[in-house]
C-alpha positions in Angstrom: -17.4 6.8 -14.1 -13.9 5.6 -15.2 -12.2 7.6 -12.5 -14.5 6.1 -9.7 -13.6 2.9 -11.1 -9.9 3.2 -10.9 -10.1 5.0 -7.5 -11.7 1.5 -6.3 -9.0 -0.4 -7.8 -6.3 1.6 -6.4 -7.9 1.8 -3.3 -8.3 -2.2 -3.1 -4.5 -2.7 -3.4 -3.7 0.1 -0.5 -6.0 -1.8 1.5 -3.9 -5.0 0.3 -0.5 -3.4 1.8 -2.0 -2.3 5.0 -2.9 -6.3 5.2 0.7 -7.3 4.3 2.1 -4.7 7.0 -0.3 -6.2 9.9 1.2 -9.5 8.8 4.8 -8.6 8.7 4.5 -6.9 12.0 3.0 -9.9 13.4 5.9 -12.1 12.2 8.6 -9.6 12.9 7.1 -9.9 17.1 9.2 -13.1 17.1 12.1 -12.9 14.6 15.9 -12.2 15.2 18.8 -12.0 13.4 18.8 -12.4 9.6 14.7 -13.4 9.3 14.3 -9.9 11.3 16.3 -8.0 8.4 14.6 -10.3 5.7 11.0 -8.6 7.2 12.5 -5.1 7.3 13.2 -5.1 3.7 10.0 -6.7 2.7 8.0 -4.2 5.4 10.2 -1.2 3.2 9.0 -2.7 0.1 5.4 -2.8 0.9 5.9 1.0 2.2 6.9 2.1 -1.1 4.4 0.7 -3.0 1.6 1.8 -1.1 3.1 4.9 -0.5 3.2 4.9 -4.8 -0.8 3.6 -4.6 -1.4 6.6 -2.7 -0.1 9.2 -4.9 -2.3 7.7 -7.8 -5.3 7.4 -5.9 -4.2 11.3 -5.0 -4.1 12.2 -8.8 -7.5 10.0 -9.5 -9.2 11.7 -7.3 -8.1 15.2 -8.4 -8.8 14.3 -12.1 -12.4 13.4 -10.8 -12.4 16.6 -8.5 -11.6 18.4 -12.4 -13.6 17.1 -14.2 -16.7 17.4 -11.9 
C-alpha cells in the first residue's frame, strides 16, 4: 500500500535524526565556547525536523488507520 510505503520512508529519516542527535551529543561531550553554540543550533535544527517527520508519519498513519 502507498501509505505503508511512505510511513517506511518517513520513518527511515526519523531514524536518520535520532542518528545525527547521538552524534552531536557525542561531539558536544568535549566542545566549548563557539563549537558548543555551533552544535546547539545544529542539535535545534535536527529537533525540528524530526519533530516535523513525526507529525507526517502521525497523519500517514491516520490516513492508513481511515482508510482501513
Amino acid at each position: 500500500c502507498v501509505a505503508d510505503a511512505r510511513g517506511k520512508v518517513i520513518q527511515v529519516k526519523v531514524d536518520e535524526c535520532n542518528a545525527q542527535l547521538a552524534d552531536i551529543k557525542k561531539q558536544m561531550v568535549g566542545a566549548k565556547g563557539t563549537r558548543l553554540n555551533t552544535l546547539k543550533q545544529k542539535a535545534l535544527q535536527v529537533l525540528r525536523r524530526r519533530k516535523m517527520y513525526d507529525t507526517q508519519l502521525g497523519q500517514v498513519m491516520n490516513q492508513q488507520f481511515n482508510v482501513d
